[in-house]
C-alpha positions in Angstrom: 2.9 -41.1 22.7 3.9 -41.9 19.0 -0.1 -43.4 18.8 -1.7 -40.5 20.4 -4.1 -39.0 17.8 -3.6 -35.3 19.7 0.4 -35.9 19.1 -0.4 -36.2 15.3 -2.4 -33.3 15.3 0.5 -31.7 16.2 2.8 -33.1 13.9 0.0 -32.1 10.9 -0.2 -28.5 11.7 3.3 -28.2 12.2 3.9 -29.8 8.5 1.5 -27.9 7.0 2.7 -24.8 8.8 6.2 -25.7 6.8 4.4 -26.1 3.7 2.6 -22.8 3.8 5.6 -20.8 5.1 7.8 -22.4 2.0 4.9 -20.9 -0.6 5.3 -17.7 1.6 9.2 -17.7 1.6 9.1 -18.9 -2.6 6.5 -15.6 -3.0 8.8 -13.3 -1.7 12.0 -14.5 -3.3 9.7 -13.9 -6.7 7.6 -11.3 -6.1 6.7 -7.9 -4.4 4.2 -7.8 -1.3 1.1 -5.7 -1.6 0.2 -6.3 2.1 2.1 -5.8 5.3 4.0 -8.8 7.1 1.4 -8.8 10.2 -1.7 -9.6 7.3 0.8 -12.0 5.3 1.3 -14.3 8.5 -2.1 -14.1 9.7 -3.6 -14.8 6.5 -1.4 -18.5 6.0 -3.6 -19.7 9.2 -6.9 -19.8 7.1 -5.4 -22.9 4.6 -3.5 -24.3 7.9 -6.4 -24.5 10.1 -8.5 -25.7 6.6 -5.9 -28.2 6.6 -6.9 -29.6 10.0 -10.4 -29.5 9.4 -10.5 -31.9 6.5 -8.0 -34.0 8.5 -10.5 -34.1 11.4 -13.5 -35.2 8.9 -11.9 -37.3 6.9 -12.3 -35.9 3.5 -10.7 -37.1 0.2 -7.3 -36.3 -0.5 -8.0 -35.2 -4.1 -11.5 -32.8 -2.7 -8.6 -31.5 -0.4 -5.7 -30.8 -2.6 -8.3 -28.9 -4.5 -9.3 -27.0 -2.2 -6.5 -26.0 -0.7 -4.7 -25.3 -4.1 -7.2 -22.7 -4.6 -7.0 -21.2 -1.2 -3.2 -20.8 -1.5 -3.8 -19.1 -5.2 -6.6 -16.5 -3.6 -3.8 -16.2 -0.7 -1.7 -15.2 -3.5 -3.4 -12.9 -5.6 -4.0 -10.7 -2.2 -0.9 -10.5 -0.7 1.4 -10.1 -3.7 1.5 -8.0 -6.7 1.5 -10.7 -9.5 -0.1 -11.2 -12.7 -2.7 -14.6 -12.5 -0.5 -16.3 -14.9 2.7 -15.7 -12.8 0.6 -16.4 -9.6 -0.8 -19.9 -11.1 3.1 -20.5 -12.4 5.0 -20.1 -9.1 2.0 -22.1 -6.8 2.4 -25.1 -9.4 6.1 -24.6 -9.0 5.5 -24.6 -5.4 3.2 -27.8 -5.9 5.0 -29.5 -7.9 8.1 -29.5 -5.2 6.2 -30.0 -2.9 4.0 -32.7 -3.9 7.7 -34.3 -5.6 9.6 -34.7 -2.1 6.5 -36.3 -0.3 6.7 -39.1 -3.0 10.5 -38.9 -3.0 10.5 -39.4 0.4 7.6 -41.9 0.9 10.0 -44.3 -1.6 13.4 -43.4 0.4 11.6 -44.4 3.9 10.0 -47.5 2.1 13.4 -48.8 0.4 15.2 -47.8 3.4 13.0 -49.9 6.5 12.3 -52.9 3.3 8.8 -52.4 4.1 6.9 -55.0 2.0 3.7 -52.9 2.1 4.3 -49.4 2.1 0.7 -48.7 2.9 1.8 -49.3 6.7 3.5 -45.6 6.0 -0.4 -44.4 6.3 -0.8 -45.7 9.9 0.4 -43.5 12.9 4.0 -44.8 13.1 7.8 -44.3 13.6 7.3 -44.9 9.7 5.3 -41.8 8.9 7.2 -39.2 11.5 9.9 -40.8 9.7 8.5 -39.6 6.1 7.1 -36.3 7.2 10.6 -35.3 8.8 12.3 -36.3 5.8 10.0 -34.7 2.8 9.8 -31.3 4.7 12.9 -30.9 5.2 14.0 -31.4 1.9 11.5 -29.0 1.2 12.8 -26.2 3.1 16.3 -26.9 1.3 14.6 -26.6 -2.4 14.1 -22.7 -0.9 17.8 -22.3 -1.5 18.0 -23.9 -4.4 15.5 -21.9 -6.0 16.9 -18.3 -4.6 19.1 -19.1 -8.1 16.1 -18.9 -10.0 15.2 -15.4 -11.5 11.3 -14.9 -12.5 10.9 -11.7 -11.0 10.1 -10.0 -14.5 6.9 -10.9 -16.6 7.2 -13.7 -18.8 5.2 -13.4 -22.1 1.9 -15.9 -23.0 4.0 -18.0 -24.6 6.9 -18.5 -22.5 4.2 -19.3 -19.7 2.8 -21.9 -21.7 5.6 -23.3 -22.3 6.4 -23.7 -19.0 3.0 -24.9 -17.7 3.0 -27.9 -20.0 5.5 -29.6 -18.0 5.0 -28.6 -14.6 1.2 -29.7 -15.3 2.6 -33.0 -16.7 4.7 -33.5 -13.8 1.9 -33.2 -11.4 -0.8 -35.3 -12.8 2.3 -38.1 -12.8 2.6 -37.4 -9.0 -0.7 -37.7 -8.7 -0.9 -41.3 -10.8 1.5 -42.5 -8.8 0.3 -41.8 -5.4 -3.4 -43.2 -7.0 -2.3 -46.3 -8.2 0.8 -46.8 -6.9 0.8 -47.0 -3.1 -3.3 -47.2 -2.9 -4.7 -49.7 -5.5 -1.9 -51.7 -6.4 -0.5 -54.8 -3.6 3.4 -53.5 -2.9 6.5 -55.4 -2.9 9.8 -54.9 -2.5 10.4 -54.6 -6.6 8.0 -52.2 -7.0 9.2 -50.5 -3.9 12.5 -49.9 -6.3 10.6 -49.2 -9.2 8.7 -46.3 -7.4 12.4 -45.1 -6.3 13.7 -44.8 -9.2 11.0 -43.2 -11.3 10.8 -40.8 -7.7 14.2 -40.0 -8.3 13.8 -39.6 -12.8 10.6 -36.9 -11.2 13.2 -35.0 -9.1 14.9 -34.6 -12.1 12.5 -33.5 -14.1 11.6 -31.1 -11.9 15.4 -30.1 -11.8 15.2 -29.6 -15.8 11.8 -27.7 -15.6 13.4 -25.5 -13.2 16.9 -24.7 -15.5 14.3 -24.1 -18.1 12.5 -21.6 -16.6 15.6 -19.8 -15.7 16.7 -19.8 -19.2 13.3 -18.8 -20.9 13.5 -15.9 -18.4 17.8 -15.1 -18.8 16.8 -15.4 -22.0 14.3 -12.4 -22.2 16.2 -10.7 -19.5 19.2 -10.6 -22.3 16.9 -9.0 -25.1 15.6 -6.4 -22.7 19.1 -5.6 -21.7 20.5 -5.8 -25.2 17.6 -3.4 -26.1 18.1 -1.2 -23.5 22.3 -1.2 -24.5 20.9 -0.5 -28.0 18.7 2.3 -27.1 21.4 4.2 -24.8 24.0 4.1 -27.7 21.4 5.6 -30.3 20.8 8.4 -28.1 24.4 8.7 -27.4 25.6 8.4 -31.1 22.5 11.2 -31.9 23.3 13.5 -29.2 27.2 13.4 -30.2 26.4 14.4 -33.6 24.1 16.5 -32.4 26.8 17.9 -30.2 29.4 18.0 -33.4 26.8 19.8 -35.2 26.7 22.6 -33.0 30.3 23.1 -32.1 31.0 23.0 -35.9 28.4 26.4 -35.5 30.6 27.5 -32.7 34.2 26.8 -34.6 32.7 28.7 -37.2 32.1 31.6 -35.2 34.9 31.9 -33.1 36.7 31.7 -36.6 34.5 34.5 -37.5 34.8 36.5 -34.8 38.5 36.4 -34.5 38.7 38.2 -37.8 36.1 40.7 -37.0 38.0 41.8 -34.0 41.3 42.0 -36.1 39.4 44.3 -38.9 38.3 46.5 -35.4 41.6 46.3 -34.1 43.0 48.0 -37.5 40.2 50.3 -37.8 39.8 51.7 -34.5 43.5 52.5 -32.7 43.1 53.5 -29.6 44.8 51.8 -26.6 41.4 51.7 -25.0 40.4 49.5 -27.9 43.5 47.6 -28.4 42.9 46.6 -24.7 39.4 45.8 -24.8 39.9 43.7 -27.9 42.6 41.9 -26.6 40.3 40.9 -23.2 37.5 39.7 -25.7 40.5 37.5 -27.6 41.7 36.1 -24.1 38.2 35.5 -23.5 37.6 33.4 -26.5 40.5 31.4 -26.0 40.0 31.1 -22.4 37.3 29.2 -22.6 38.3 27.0 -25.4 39.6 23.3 -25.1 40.7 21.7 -28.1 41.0 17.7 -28.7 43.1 16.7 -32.0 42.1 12.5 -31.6 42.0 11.8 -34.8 38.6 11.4 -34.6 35.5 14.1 -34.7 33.0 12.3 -32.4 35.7 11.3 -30.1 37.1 15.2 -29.8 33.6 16.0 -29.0 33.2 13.5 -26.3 36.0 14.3 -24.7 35.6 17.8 -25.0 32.1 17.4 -22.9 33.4 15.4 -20.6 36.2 17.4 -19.7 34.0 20.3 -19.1 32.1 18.2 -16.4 35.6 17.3 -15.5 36.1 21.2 -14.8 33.2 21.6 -13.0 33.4 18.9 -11.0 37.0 19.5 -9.6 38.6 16.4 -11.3 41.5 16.2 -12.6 41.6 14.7 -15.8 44.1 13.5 -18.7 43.0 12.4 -22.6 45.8 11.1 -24.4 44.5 9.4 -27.0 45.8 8.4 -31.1 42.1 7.5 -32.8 43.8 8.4 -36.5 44.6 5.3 -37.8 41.2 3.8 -36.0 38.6 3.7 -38.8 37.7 -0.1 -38.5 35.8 0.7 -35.1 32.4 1.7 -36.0 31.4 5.1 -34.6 28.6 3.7 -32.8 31.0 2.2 -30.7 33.5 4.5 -30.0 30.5 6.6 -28.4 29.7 3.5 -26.4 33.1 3.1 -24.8 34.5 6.2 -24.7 31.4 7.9 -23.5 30.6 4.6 -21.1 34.2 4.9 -19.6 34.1 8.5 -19.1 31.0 8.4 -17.4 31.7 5.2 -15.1 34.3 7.2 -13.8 33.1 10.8 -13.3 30.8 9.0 -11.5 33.0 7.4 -9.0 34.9 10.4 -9.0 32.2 12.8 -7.8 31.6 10.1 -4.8 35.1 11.3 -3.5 34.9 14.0 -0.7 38.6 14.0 0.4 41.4 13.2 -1.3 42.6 12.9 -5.1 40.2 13.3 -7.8 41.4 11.9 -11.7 40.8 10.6 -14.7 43.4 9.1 -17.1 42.4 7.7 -20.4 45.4 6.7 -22.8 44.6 5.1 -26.3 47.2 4.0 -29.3 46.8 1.6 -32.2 49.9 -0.8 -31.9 49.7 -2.9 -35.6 46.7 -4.3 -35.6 45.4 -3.6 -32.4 44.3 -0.6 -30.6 45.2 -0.9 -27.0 43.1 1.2 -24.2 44.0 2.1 -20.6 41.6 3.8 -18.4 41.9 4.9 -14.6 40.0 6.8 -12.4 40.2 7.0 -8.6 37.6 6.0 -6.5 36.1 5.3 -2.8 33.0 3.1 -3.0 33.5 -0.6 -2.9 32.6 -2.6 -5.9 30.5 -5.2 -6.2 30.8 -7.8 -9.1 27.3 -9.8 -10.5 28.7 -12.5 -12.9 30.9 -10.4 -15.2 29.5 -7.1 -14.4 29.6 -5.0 -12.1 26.9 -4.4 -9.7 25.0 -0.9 -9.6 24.8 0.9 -6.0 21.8 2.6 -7.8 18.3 2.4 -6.5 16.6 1.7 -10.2 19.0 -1.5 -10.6 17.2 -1.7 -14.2 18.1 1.2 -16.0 21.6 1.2 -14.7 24.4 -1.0 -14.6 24.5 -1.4 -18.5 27.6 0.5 -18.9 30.4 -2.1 -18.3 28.5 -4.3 -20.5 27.9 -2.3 -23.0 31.8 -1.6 -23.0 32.3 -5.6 -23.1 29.9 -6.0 -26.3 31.5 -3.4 -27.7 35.4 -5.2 -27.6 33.6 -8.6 -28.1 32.6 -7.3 -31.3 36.5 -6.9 -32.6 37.5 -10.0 -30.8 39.2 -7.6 -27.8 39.3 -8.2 -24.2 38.8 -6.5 -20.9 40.8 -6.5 -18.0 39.7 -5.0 -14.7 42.0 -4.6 -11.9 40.7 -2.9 -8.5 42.5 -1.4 -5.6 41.2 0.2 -2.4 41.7 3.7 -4.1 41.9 3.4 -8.2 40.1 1.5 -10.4 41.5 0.5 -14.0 40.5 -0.8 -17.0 42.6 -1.8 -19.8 41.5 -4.1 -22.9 42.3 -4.1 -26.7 40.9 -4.3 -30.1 41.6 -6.2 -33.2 41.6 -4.8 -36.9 40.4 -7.9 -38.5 
């Protein structure tokens, strides 16, 4: 059966099937679909049944490659939403695998059965279903290996070029070595160890393009996070001075107006007066609550957020010294006090039964100001890396808060510590005066 020419038919289509289904599968790790599932699947028969068809006739290896790398790459194009440059980046990643394990693999089987000519790997043999088993299947396992590997995002010109370089190098040396290798130069069992080897140094390679690419595009990632942690404390910072601004006005008036009603009060006694006066000065004071931090912006961010803290039901306590505080930059006392306080309103207002609270306590001990905050909570928390990971549907803009609190202790050489229960969730860290 192993010599039957319609048994290696077989065994063709189902390895190309494998091939094209890995492209699929490293597509839709990397990228959004543009086209259903039904036109995805139906499309990968046109470069599988291609395959066949060159098989059938015979035609050059190189004509084929060629002709099937640009089938795959107008596959591509159609069926996902990528740029060309990201489209040409992750079908040469794809190729470069690809192409990587067959030669891997053709050395492994060689070395393995001490063939002394591993052209007999060509001829329909235990030696090539050998091969073919082994290659795809390391194939299908480089899927999980790459799942690590984040290129969703847009790389600039540059950082593709950068990465193109390589991956092109690497191919035109899998290409040399199949050429002269295996089909113009008489094997041996030395050069059968050779090829191993340098097989092996390619998997490498490829191993180190990879961790490259992940760190030109962590790398970018951070700036554009960074950025975006800059932005949100700008507007913060403005809109708390802003806010400072305006309850300065306020102040001012209530100041004002307190006078003004004594002045009526003296003028005009009557105890219809007198009573209405008095429900205007409850009034006032009523609606008035007063932080004494030690610090302006601070009394105003707590004075916002215990107004949502009103509305919302939750029960809240702000015990906090900021007077002897002045080596923290304003800039980031908005970005953690104003970070912490909204992390947990948040997870607050996801409670619909039971207790709902807030509890921030701050006091500078020596040189360090120590912080303890705690909220209660419902929703499960999920952690990616250091952070922690947003339940949100826009995953971009949110999820910046925790690490913006981070950078913000990092910068006085403090620490975090989170600790998590079913029902509360705390954080507690400290600051250094340097």
């Amino acid at each position: 059966m192993i010599e039957n020419e319609i048994f290696w038919y077989i065994v063709n289509f189902m390895a190309t099937t494998i091939e094209e289904l890995v492209l699929v599968k490293i597509f839709d790790i990397y990228s959004k679909r543009k086209q259903n599932t039904s036109i995805v699947y139906s499309l990968i028969f046109i470069p599988i049944i291609m395959v066949q068809i060159f098989d059938f006739y015979g035609l050059d290896s190189n004509i084929k490659m060629a002709i099937i790398l640009l089938i795959d790459f107008i596959y591509c194009m159609y069926c996902y939403e990528n740029k060309v440059l990201k489209t040409i980046l992750l079908s040469g990643l794809y190729w470069m695998i690809s192409m990587g394990m067959d030669l891997l693999a053709f050395s492994v089987v060689n070395v393995l059965n001490s063939n002394s000519n591993a052209t007999i790997m060509m001829n329909f043999n235990f030696y090539r279903l050998e091969l073919i088993g082994f290659s795809k299947f390391m194939l299908v396992m480089s899927v999980v290996a790459l799942k690590k590997l984040n290129i969703k995002s847009e790389l600039s010109i540059k950082q593709y070029l950068s990465v193109f370089v390589p991956i092109t190098a690497n191919i035109i040396f899998i290409i040399v070595m199949w050429s002269f290798v295996y089909k113009y130069i008489p094997n041996n069992t030395h050069i059968n160890y050779i090829v191993l080897v340098l097989s092996g140094l390619l998997i490498f390679s490829n191993i180190s393009i990879i961790t490259i690419i992940n760190s030109i595009v962590r790398d970018k990632q951070l700036k554009i996070e960074n950025q975006k942690i800059k932005e949100k404390i700008d507007i913060q910072y403005n809109y708390y001075l802003s806010l400072k601004k305006e309850q300065e006005k306020i102040d001012k008036f209530r100041h004002d107006m307190k006078n003004h009603l004594i002045c009526i009060k003296n003028l005009a006694k009557t105890e219809e007066s007198e009573k209405y006066i008095e429900k205007i000065n409850f009034e006032i004071n009523q609606n008035t609550v007063d932080f004494n931090t030690g610090s302006p912006i601070l009394d105003i961010i707590f004075y916002e957020k215990s107004l949502i803290c009103i509305d919302k039901k939750i029960e809240y306590q702000f015990d906090v010294d900021y007077s002897k505080c002045e080596f923290i930059d304003v800039i980031d006392t908005c970005s953690i006090f104003s970070n912490l306080l909204d992390n947990a309103i948040e997870a607050c207002d996801k409670i619909t039964q039971g207790k709902r609270f807030i509890s921030i306590k701050g006091n500078k001990i020596n040189n360090f100001f120590v912080i303890k905050c705690e909220n209660s909570k419902i929703n499960d928390i999920l952690y990616e890396g250091k952070n922690i990971a947003t339940d949100k549907e826009n995953k971009d803009l949110h999820g910046i808060g925790l690490k913006s609190i981070r950078d913000s202790f990092e910068k006085y050489d403090g620490v975090i510590n989170i600790e998590i229960s079913d029902e509360k969730f705390t954080l507690s860290g400290f600051l250094i005066e340097n």
